[in-house]
N, C-alpha and C positions, 0 to 999 in steps of 0.2 A: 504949714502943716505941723501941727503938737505932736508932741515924739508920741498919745497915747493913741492917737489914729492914723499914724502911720506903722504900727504895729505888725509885722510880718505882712507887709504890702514892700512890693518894689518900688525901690528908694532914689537907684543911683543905675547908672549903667557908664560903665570904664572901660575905654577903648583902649589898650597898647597899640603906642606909632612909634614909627622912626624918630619921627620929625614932628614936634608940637606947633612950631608956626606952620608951617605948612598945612598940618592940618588942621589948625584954627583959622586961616586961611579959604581952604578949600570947603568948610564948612558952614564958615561965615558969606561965602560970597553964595554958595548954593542953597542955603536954608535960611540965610540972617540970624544966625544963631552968635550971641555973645561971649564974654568969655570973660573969666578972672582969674589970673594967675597966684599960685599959691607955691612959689620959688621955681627953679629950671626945670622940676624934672613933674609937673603938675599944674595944667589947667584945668578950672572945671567949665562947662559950657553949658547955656539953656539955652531951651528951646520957646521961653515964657510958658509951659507948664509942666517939662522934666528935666531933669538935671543930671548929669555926668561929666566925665574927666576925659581927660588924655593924660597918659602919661609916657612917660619913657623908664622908669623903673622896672618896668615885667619887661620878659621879652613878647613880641607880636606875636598874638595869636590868630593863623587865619582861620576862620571856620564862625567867628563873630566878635564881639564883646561882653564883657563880665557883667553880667547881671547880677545887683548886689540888693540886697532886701535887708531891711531895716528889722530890728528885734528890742524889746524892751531891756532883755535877758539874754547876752550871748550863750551863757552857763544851759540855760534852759532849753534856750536853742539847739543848741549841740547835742543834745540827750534825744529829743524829738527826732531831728536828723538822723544819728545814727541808730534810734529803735525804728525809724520805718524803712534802712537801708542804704541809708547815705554813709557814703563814705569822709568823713575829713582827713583833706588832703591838704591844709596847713594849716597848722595851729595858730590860735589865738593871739595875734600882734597888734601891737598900740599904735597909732600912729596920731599926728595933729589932729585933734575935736574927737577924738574917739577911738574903738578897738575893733578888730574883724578876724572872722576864719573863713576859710575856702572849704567848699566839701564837691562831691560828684553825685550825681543822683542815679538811679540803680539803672540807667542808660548812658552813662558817663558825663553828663551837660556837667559843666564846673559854674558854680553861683558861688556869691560871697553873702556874707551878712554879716551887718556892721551895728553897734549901738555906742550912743554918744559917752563923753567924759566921765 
């Protein structure tokens, strides 16, 4: 998918685990879902049509996983968000292949949205 069609479409969903083999494990034998490792504390794993991680860097949240949406314009993003009531609730950080912030939506769900290099 070209970063200009995946435009504010869901991109990514990030699970926090304890335990990354384990649950590359428990994922892989239940759904056959693959995996590639991007150092200790970050897999990401598909499903052959969506893609997501595990990490162990956040702490575990129970209640689901991080649904993270892709944006051309973080800057622009952030503006749209909090004129319709979104709150950001962590500012814009860099990490390998790109940048992201977390916000909560005017029901508390916590989403991320992320755009490349």
């Amino acid at each position: 998918m070209t970063a200009d069609n995946r435009h504010y479409k869901i991109d990514n969903i990030e699970f926090n685990v304890h335990d990354i083999a384990r649950s590359k494990a428990f994922y892989g034998a239940v759904f056959g879902w693959t995996f590639t490792d991007y150092g200790p504390t970050y897999s990401e794993f598909t499903d052959g049509r969506l893609s997501g991680g595990f990490t162990t860097g956040e702490p575990v949240r129970p209640g689901g996983p991080l649904i993270i949406v892709y944006a051309d314009d973080l800057a622009r993003a952030q503006q749209v968000i909090t004129a319709a009531g979104g709150l950001i609730t962590r500012p814009e950080y860099k990490f390998p292949g790109g940048s992201r912030f977390h916000f909560t939506d005017p029901d508390g769900y916590e989403l991320a949205v992320w755009s490349q290099a």
